[in-house]
Each structure stands twice: as structure tokens, then as C-alpha cells.
C-alpha positions as CSV (number, residue, x, y, z in Angstrom):
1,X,-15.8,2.0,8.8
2,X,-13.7,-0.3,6.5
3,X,-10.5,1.0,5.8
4,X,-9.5,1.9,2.1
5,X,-7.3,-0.8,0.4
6,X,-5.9,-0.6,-2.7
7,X,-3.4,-3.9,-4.4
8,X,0.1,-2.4,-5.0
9,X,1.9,-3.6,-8.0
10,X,5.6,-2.8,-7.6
11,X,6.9,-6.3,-6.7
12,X,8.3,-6.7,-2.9
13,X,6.5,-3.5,-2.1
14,X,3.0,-5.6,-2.3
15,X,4.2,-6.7,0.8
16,X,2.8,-4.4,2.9
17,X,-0.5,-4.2,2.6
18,X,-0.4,-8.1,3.6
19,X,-0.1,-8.9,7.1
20,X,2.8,-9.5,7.8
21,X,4.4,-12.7,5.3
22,X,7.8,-13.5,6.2
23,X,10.0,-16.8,7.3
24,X,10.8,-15.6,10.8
25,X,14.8,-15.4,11.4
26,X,16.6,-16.4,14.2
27,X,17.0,-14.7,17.6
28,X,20.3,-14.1,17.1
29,X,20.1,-12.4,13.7
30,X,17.1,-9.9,14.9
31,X,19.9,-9.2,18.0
32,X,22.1,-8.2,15.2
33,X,19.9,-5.4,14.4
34,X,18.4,-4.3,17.5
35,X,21.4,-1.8,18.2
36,X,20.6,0.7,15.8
37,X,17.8,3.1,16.8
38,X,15.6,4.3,14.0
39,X,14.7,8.0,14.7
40,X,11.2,7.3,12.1
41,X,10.4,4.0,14.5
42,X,10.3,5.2,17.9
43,X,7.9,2.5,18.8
44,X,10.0,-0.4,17.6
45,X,9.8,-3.2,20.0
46,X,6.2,-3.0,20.3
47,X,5.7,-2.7,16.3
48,X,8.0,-5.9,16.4
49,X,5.8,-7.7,18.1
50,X,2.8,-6.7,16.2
51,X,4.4,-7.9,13.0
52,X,5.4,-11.3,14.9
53,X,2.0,-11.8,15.5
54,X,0.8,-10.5,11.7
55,X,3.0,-13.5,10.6
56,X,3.4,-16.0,12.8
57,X,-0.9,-15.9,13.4
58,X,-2.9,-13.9,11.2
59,X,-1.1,-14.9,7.8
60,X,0.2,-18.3,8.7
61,X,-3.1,-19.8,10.4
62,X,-5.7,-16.9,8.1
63,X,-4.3,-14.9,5.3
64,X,-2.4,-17.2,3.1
65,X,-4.5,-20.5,3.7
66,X,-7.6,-18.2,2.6
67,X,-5.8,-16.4,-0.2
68,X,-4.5,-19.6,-1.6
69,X,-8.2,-21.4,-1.4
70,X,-9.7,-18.1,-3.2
71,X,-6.8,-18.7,-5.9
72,X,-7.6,-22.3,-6.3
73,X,-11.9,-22.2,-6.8
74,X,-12.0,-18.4,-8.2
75,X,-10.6,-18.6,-12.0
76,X,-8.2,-15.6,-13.1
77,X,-10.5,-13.8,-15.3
78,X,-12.6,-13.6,-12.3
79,X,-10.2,-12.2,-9.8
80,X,-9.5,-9.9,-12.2
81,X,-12.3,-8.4,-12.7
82,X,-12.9,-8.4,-9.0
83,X,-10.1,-6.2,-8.6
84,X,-11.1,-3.8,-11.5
85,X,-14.2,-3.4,-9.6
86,X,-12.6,-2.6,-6.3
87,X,-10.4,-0.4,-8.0
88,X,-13.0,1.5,-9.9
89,X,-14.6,2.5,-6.6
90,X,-11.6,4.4,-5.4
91,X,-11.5,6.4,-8.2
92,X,-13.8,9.5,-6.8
93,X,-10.8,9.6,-4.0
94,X,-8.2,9.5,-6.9
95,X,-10.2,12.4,-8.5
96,X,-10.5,14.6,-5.4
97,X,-6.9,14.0,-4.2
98,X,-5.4,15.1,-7.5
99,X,-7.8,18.6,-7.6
100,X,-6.4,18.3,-3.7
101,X,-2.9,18.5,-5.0
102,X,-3.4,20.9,-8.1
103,X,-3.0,17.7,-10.3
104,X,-5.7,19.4,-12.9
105,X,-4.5,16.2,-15.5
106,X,-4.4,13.5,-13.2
107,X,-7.7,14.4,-11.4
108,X,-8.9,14.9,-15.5
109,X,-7.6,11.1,-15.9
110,X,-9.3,9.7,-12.5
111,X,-12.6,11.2,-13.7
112,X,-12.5,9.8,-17.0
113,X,-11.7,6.1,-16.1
114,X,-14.7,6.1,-13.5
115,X,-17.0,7.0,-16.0
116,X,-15.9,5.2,-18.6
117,X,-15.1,1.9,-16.2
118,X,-18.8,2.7,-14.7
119,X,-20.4,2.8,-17.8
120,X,-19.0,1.2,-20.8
121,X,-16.7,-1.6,-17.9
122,X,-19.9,-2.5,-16.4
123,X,-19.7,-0.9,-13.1
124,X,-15.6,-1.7,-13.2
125,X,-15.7,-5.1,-14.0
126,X,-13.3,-4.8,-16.9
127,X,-10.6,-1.8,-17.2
128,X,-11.8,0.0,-20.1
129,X,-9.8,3.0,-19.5
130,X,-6.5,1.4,-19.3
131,X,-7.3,0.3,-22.8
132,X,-7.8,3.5,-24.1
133,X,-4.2,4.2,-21.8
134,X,-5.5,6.3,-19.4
135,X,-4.0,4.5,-16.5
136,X,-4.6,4.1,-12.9
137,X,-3.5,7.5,-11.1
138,X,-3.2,6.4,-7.4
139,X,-3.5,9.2,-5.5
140,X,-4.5,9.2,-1.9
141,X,-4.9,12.3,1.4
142,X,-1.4,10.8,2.6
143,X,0.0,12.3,-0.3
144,X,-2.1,15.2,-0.5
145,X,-1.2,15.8,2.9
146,X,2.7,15.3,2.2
147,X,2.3,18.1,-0.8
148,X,0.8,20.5,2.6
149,X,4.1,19.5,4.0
150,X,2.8,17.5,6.9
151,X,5.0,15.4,8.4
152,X,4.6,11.7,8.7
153,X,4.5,11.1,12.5
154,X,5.9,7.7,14.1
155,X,6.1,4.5,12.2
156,X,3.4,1.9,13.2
157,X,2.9,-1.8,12.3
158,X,-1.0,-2.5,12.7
159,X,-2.8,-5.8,13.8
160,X,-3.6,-7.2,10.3
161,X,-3.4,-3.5,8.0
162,X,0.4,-4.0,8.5
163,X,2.7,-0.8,7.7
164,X,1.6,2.5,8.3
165,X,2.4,6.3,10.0
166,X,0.5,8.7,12.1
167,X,0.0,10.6,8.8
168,X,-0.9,8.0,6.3
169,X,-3.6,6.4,8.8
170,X,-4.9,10.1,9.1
171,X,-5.1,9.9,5.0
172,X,-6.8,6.6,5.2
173,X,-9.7,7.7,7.7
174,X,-10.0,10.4,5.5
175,X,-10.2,9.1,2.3
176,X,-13.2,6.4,3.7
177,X,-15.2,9.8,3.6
178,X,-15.7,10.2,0.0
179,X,-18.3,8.8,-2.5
180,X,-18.9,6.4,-3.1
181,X,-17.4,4.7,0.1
182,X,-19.8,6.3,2.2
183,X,-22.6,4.9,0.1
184,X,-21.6,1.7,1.1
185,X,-23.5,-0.9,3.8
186,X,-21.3,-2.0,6.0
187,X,-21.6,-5.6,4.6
188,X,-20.9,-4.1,1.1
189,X,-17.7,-2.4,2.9
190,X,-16.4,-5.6,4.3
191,X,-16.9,-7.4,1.3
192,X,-14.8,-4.5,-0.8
193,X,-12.1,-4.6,1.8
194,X,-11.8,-8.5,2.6
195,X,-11.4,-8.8,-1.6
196,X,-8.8,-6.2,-1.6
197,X,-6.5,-8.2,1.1
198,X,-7.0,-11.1,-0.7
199,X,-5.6,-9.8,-4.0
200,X,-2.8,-7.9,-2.2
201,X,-1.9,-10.9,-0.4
202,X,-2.2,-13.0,-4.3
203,X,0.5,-10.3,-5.4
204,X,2.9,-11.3,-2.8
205,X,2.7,-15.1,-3.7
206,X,5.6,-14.6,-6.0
207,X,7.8,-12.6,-4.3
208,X,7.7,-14.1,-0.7
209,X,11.2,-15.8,-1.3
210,X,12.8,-12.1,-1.7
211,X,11.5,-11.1,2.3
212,X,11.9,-14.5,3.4
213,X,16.0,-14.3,2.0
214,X,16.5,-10.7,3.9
215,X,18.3,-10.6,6.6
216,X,16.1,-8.7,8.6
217,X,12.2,-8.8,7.1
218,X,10.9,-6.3,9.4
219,X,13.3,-3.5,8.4
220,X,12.9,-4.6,4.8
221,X,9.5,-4.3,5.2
222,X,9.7,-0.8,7.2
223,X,12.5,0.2,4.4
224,X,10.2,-0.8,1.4
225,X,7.2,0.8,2.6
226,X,8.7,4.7,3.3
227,X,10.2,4.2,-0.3
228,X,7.1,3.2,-2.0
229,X,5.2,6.2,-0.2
230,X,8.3,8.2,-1.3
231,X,7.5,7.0,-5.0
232,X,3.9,7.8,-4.8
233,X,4.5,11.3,-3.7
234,X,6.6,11.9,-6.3
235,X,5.2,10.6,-8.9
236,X,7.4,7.9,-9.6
237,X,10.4,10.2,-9.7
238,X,11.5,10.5,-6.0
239,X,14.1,13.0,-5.3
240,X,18.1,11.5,-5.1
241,X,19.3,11.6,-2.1
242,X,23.0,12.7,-1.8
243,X,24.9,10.6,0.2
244,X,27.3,12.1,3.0
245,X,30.5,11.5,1.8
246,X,29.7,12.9,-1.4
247,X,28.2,15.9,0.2
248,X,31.7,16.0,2.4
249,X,33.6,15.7,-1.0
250,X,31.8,18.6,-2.8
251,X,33.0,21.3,-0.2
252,X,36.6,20.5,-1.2
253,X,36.0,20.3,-4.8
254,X,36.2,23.4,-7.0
């Protein structure tokens, strides 16, 4: 079974569905940051490993050379529509995740755009829906799972898949269940899911300068991912999260 891929578009947080891109930093400034224990990261040094190796193997000496060949002898237009087809295919799990989550207009929306995309796209190659605004809903059983209040387990770095929890690599197994994925050959699986790494990893061509500057890429990586899951569940409006000392304040005021 391939797992299910999709490109993210919210700048930096591309990143981690790639395998790992960064400029590795110094020993002493990954020292400087080893004190502090993250309660979601139990596993720390070994994921720290795993995303040493994600960069300083799979993406240096794989990834990125291959990305940047498929950039250079597959015209835009092409890519694109590459991607719309990928896409399209993941709409079914859209569909069901949203009825999942009592999402009655977002599941409505997923519908629409895979038969519409399906039929009058040309099996997805072009994004006919979007056109007629009915925009990609993203919806996936880590999030339906997060509405059911589950919790998101330990945070993992994975050989290659990069960022993940107990709980959203639950969502991902489960969401490979669903038509049309399981109509797939396992050649026609590979192909979807080695095209979707590749346009992830095109996304994060023009932002590698902003995890290469951070001071400590593996935490930005680990602090980007939990808020982009944090924006998925909600919608795009995440919660605010009171800080402390405003809390503190609060008790004393009137």
C-alpha cells in the first residue's frame, strides 16, 4: 500500500511532506536546544536521527536532484496538470471525511469537484471546479479522528514520509482504503505517490532559505507541522491560545 500524499500550499509548511530539506547547523547550536524536553516528542533523539538521514541522504543524494531534473524536462502546464490529477483522486476521501465530520457542505463541495474534475477536467487533468470556486476542501481521517477527540500519540519523523504522529499515520492507513485508491495497481499507486513527492518537494524550492536560516530546522519543522494540522482541523481558524501570563493577569483584574 502507497501512502496518501497530498502537495501543501501554505509556504514553509510544504516542508513536511519533503524529506527532510534543511542546511544542517552546527553541533553546537543543536546542543543549544537539546535541554528542553518536549512532552509531544518523546522519541526525540531517535527522530533526530531519522531527519539527519532524510536530509543529509535521501534529499541531498535523491529528492532534490530528481525534483529539480523533473522541473527542468516536464514544462509547467504539465506539472500542473499532473497535480490536478493526483489531487482529483483524493477527492472520494475528501468526500467521506467531511460526511465523517458532519461537514454536510464541504463533503457537498468534495463531491461536486470530482465529478465535475472527472468529467468535464478530463479525469482531473485541469481544475474545473476551482473555476467555478468550489475549492479544494482537504479533509483527511486525522482530522476526522481529532473531531472524535482522539489524541495525537507521540511525534515521529519517518524514513522519507517525514513528519507525522501515532494518530495521523493511523488517518493515513485509513484513508488508502477508500475508492478509488483501492482500485489502484500497485504500479498505478507508486506512480500517484512518487508524483506527489515530487510536487511537494517543487513547493519547497522557494522557501528552503526560510528552514535553512532557523536556528534549529528540526524544531521548526516539528513546530510547523503541529500548527498546520492545527489549521486543518479547524478550518483555517485555529483556536488562540492564551498565553500564561495573561491568564495569571486575568485573575487579578476586575
Amino acid at each position: 500500500m502507497v501512502l496518501r500524499i497530498k502537495p501543501f500550499l501554505l509556504s514553509c509548511l510544504v516542508l513536511l511532506i519533503a524529506t527532510g530539506c534543511s542546511s544542517k547547523k552546527a553541533a553546537d547550536e543543536q546542543q543549544a536546544h537539546s535541554n528542553y524536553q518536549d512532552p509531544r516528542d518523546p522519541l526525540e533523539a531517535v527522530n533526530r536521527s531519522i531527519w539527519d538521514f532524510n536530509y543529509e541522504v535521501l534529499d541531498a543524494y535523491v529528492l532534490r536532484p530528481v525534483t529539480v531534473g523533473y522541473m527542468a524536462v516536464v514544462p509547467k502546464p504539465a506539472r500542473t496538470g499532473i497535480a490536478n490529477v493526483i489531487n482529483n483522486l483524493d477527492e472520494p476521501t475528501n468526500f467521506v471525511n467531511a460526511t465523517l465530520q458532519a461537514k454536510p457542505k464541504s463533503a457537498a463541495i468534495s463531491l461536486g469537484r470530482f465529478v465535475l474534475n472527472s468529467s468535464l477536467g478530463l479525469f482531473g487533468l485541469f481544475d474545473v471546479a476551482s473555476r467555478l470556486d468550489l475549492q479544494n476542501q482537504d479533509e483527511d481521517f486525522n482530522q476526522t479522528l481529532a473531531t472524535w477527540g482522539v489524541a495525537n500519540g507521540p511525534y515521529l519523523m519517518l524514513p522519507a514520509l517525514g513528519s507525522t504522529t501515532v494518530r495521523d499515520t493511523t488517518g493515513t492507513v485509513v484513508d488508502n482504503l477508500y475508492f478509488p485508491s483501492t482500485w489502484l495497481n500497485t504500479p498505478l499507486s507508486i506512480t500517484k505517490a512518487v508524483f506527489s513527492v515530487l510536487d511537494a518537494r517543487e513547493q519547497v524550492m522557494s522557501v528552503e532559505q526560510l528552514l535553512n536560516d532557523s536556528v534549529d530546522p528540526y524544531a521548526f519543522i516539528k513546530e510547523a507541522y503541529y500548527q498546520r494540522k492545527e489549521f486543518q482541523i479547524h478550518d483555517g481558524n485555529p483556536p488562540k491560545k492564551v498565553e500564561e501570563d495573561d491568564a495569571y493577569l486575568d485573575e487579578y483584574l476586575p
